[in-house]
C-alpha positions in Angstrom: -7.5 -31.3 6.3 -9.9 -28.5 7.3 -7.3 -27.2 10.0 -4.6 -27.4 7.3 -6.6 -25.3 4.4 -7.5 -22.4 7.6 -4.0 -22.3 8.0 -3.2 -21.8 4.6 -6.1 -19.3 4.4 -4.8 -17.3 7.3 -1.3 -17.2 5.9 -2.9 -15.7 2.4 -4.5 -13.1 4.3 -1.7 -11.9 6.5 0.7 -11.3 3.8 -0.8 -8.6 2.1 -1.7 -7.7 5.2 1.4 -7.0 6.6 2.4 -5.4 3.6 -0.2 -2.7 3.4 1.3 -2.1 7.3 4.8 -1.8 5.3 3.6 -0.1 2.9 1.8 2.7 4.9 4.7 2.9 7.5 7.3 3.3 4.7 4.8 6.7 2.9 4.9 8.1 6.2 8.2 8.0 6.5 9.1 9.5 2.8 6.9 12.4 3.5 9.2 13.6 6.9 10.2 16.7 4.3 6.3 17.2 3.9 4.7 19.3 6.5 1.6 20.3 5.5 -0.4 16.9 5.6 0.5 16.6 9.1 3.2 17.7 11.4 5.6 15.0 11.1 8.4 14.8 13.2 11.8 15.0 12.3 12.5 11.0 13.9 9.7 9.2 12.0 11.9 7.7 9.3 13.8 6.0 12.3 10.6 5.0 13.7 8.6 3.3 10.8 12.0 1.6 9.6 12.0 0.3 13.4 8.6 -0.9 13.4 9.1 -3.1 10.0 12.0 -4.5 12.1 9.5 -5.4 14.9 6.8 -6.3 12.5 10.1 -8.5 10.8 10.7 -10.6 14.2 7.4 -10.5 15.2 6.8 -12.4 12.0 9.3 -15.0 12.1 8.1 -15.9 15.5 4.5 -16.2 14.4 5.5 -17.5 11.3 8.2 -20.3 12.1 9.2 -19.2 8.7 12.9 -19.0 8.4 14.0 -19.9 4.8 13.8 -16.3 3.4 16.7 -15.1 6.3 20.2 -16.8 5.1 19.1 -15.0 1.8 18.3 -11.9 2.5 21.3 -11.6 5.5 23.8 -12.6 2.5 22.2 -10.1 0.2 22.2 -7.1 2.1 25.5 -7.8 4.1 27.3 -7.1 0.9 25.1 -4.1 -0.1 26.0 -2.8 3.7 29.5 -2.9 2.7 30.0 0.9 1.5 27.7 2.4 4.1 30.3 0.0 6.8 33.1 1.6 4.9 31.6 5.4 5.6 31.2 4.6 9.0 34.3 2.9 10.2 36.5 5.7 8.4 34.7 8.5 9.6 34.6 6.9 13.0 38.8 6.2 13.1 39.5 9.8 11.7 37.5 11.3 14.5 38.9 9.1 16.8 42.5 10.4 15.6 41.4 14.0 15.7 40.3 13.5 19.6 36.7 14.7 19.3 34.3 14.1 21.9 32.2 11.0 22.3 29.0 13.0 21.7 30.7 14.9 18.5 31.5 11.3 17.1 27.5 10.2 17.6 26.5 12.7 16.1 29.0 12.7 13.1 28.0 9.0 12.7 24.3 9.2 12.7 23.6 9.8 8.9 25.3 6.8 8.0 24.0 4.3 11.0 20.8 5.7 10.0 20.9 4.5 6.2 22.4 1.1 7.8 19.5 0.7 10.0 17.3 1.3 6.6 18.8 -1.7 4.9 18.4 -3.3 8.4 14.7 -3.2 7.9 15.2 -4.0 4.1 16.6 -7.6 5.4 12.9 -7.7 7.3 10.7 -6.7 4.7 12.8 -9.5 2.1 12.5 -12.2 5.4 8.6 -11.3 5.3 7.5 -10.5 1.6 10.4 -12.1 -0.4 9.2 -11.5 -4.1 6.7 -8.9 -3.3 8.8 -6.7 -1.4 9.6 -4.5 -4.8 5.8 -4.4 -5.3 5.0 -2.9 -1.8 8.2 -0.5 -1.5 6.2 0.5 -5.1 2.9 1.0 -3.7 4.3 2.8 -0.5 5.7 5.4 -2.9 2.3 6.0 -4.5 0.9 6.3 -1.3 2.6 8.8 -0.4 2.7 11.0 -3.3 -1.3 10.4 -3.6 -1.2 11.9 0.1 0.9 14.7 -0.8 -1.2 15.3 -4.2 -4.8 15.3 -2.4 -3.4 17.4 0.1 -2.2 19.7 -1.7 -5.9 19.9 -4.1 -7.7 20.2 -0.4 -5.3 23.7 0.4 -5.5 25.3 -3.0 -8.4 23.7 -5.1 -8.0 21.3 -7.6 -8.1 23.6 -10.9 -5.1 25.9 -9.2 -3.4 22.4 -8.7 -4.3 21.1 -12.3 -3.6 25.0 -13.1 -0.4 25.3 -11.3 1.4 21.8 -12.3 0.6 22.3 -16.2 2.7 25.2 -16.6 5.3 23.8 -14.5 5.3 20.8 -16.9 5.2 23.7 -20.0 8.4 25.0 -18.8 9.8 22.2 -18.0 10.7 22.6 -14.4 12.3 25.8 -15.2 9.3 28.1 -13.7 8.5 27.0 -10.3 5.1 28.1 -8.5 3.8 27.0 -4.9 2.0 23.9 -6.3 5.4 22.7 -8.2 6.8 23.2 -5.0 5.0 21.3 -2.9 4.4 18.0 -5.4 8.4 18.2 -6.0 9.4 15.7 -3.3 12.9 15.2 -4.6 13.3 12.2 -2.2 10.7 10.3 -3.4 10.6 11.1 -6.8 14.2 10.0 -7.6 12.9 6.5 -5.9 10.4 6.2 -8.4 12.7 6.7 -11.4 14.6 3.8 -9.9 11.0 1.5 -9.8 10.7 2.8 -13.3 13.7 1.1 -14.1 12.3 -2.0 -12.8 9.5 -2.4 -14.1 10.1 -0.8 -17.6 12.8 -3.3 -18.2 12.7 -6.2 -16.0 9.2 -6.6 -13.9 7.1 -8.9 -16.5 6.5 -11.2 -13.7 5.1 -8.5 -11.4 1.4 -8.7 -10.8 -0.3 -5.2 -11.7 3.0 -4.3 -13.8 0.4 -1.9 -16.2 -0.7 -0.4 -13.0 2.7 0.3 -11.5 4.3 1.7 -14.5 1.5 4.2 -15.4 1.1 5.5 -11.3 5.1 5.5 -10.8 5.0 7.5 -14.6 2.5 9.9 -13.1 4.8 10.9 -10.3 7.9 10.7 -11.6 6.4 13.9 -13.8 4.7 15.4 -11.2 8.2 15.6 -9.4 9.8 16.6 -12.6 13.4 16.2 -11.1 15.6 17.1 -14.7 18.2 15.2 -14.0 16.6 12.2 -13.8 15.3 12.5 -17.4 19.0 11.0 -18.4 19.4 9.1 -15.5 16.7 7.0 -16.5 17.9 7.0 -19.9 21.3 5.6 -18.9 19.7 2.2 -16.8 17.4 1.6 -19.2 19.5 1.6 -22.1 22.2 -0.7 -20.3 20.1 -3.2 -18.8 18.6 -3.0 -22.1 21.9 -3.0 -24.5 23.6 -5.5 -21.7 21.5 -7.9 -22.7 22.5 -8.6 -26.5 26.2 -9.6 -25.2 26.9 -13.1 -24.4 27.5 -13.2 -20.5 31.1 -13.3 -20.9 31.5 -9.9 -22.5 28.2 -8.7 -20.4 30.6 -8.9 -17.5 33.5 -7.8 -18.7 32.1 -4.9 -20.6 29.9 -4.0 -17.1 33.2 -4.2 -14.5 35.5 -2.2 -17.6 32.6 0.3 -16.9 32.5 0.4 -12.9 36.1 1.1 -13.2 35.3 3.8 -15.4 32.8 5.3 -12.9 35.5 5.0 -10.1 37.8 6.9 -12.7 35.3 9.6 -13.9 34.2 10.3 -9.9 37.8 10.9 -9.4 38.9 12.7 -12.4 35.6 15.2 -12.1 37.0 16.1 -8.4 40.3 17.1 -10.0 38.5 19.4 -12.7 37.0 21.0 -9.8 39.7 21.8 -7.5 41.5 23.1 -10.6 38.4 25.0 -11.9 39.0 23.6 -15.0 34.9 22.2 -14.9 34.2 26.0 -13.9 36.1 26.8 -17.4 34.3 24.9 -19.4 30.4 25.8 -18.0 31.3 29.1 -18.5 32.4 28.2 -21.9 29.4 26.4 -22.8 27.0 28.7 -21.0 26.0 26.3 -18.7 24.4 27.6 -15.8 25.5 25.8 -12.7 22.5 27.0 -10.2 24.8 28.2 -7.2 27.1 25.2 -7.4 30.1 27.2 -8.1 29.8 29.2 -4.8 29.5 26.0 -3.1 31.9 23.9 -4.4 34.3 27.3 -3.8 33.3 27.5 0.2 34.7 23.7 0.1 37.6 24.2 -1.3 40.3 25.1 1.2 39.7 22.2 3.3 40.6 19.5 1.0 43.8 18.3 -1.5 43.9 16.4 -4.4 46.1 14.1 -3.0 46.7 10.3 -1.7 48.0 11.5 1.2 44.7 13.0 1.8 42.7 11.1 4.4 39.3 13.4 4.3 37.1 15.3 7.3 34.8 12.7 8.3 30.8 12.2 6.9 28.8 14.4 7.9 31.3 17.2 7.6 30.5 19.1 4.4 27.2 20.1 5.6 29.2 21.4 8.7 30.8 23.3 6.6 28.8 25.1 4.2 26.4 25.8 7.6 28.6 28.4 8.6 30.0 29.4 5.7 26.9 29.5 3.3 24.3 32.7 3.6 21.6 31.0 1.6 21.5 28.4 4.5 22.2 25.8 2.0 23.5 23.0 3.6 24.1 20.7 0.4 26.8 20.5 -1.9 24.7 19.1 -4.4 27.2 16.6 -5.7 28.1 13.6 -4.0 30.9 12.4 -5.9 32.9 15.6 -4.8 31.2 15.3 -0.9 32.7 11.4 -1.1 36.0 12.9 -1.6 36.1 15.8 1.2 34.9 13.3 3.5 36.3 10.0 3.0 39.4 11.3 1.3 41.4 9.9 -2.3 41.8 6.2 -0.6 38.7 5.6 0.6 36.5 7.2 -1.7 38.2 5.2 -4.3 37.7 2.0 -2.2 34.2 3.1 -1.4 33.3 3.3 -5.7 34.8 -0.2 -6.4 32.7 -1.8 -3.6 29.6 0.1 -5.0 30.3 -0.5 -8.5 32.5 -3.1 -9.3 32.5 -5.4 -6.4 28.8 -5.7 -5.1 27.9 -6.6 -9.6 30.7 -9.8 -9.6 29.2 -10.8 -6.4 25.4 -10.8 -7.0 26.5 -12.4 -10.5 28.8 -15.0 -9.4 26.5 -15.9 -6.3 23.2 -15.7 -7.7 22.5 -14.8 -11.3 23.7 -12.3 -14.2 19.9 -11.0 -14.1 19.8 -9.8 -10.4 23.6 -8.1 -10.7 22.6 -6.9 -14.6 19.5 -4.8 -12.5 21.7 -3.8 -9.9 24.1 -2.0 -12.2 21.2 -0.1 -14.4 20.5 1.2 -10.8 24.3 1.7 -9.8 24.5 3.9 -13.1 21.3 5.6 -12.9 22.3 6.7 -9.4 26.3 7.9 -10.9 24.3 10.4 -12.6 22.6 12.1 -10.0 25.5 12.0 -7.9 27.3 14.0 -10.3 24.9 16.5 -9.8 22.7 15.9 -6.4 22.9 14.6 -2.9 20.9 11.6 -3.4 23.4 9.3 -1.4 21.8 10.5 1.4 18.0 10.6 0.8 16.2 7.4 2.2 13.7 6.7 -0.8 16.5 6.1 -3.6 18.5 4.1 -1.6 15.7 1.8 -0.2 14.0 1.7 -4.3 17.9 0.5 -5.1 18.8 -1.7 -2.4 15.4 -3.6 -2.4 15.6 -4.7 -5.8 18.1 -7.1 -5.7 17.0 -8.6 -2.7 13.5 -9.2 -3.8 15.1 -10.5 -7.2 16.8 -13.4 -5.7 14.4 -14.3 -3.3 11.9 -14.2 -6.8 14.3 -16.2 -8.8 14.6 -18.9 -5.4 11.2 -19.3 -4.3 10.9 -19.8 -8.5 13.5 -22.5 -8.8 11.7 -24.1 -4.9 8.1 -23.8 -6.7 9.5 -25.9 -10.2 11.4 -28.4 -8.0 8.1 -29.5 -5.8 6.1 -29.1 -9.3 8.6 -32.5 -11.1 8.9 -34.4 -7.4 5.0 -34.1 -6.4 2.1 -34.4 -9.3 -0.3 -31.9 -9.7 -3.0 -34.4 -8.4 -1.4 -34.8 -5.4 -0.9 -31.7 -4.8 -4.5 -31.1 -5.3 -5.6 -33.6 -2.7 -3.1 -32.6 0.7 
């Protein structure tokens, strides 16, 4: 009995354990763009994400806890589908084109890289099931908190308070060094997503107050604009989604993926005709160096289902030699899909994202989990319209983990009622 409660005991204490490790390992890795803390290197994404895989098999070994792994493997396989499809493409039309062995590895890093993030997403579900979306939170706020006292210890904390408040007057508008440096695009467009979360569907989180005010705080500190209607576009789905029976809520939801696959599409086409160019210009709408950069892009792709795209990776290629700024982004992901992947694929790659990964989490596990996923899928349309967030690591670890650590919730849940009707309080009391 004695040996049996220690056990227990020890098992309480190396959970949240093992998530403060997580949680640390995952801040240091979001602040890689942050240099003036410390000098970290360029691989230490790669290295925490491979350390919460070590920690992950560590832990089952230790453990002897295996129930969490059929789960989470069947959750992220499917949300590893359009990273599988980037890869596999860019690979064959490399392959056709001859390139070198070393060209190819290289070309194909980006994307293995983001599969090896949801790699050590499948750990951290195996580990923390449920609490995974609590500690991918609190890694966040580390990190920003680092950033933030950091940033007070170089330039004094009335120039900070100074320097951030008329940022925030502007409205992001008028940038100054302190704006600068708490604007960590990366992580701040993974705390819009948590916002989501627990705005609209975290009333069982623990500390739910606590997260929601801290992820608030950052999410304006970063003061990324576009994520104002982002945010405004998940919350009133997942909120509006709800008042339709399931039936319609599904219907309604895949009518809409197949809207985003068309709009993605149809929005390349306005720009390779400069149509979208006419009607900015109309409108006054000031496209902040886009129009350059879409224009340095243009010769080397058609609109076209013929046309089988450059590979990923090779946009950034591009506009390295042919940009002066030294801008190497594109700033628009939906347009980068299509260079790179080309009309087929691109296509294939937004009905996976948005129409087949929602039937699947709601036919397998529950119209909740998929309901979530979409307020994400459509929060992230937005700022792919406008931004090159498919590649940054802390939106796409915010999104991915969220269904995971919903249906792991929603099945340790349904495990914890079941032993509740077969074994009496009482009983449970006494072993």
């Amino acid at each position: 009995m004695e040996y049996s409660s220690s056990m227990k005991q020890q098992k309480r204490f190396a959970g949240p354990v093992m998530g403060l490790i997580y949680a640390f390992l995952i801040a240091i890795s979001n602040m890689r763009n942050y240099f003036l803390l410390v000098n970290i290197p360029w691989y230490a994404t790669q290295f925490a994400y491979a350390a919460v895989i070590l920690l992950g098999i560590v832990w089952i070994f230790v453990s002897g806890n295996t129930s969490r792994i059929n789960t989470s493997m069947n959750v992220m396989a499917v949300q590893m589908i359009p990273n599988l499809i980037i890869v596999t493409w860019s690979i064959a039309l490399w392959v056709r084109e001859r390139e070198s062995l070393a060209s190819i590895l290289r070309g194909s890093s980006l994307a293995l890289y983001q599969i090896l993030l949801l790699i050590m997403l499948l750990f951290a579900g195996v580990m923390f099931g449920r609490k995974a979306i609590e500690y991918t939170a609190l890694s966040f706020i580390i990190a920003n908190t680092l950033i933030l006292l950091d940033v007070m210890r170089r330039y004094g904390v009335m120039s900070t308070i100074t320097g951030f408040a008329q940022f925030l007057m502007s409205m992001g508008s008028v940038d100054n060094v302190i704006s600068t440096k708490l604007e960590v695009q990366d992580l701040t467009f993974g705390i819009g997503i948590l916002l989501v979360y627990y705005i609209v569907d975290g009333k069982e989180e623990h500390w739910r107050k606590f997260y929601i005010a801290a992820l608030a705080f950052y999410f304006i500190t970063g003061l990324k604009r576009i994520l104002f209607p982002a945010l405004a576009v998940g919350i009133v789905y997942a909120v509006i989604a709800r008042l339709f029976s399931k039936k319609n809520q599904v219907f309604y939801t895949v009518i809409i993926g197949l809207l985003l696959v068309a709009v993605s599409l149809g929005f390349v086409i306005l720009i390779r005709t400069d149509v979208w160019f006419e009607i900015t210009d109309h409108f006054g709408i000031n496209l902040m160096g886009r129009k350059r950069l879409y224009g340095h892009v243009k010769p080397f792709y058609t609109i076209s289902p013929v046309y089988m795209g450059l590979g990923f990776g090779r946009v950034s290629k591009i506009l390295e030699v042919l940009e002066v700024t030294g801008n190497r982004r594109l700033h628009c992901d939906v347009l980068r899909l299509y260079i790179e992947l080309g009309m087929i694929m691109s296509v294939l790659w937004g009905l996976v994202t948005y129409v087949f990964t929602y039937t699947f989490l709601q036919k397998t596990y529950s119209l909740r989990v998929a309901r979530m996923y979409f307020a994400i899928a459509l929060l992230m349309f937005v700022t792919f319209m406008t931004d090159n967030t498919i590649e940054k690591y802390s939106p796409q670890i915010a999104w991915h983990v969220l269904p995971l650590a919903m249906v792991l919730r929603e099945k340790e849940a349904f495990a914890e009622s079941l032993t509740k009707k077969i074994i009496p309080d009482s009983k449970r009391r006494s072993t």
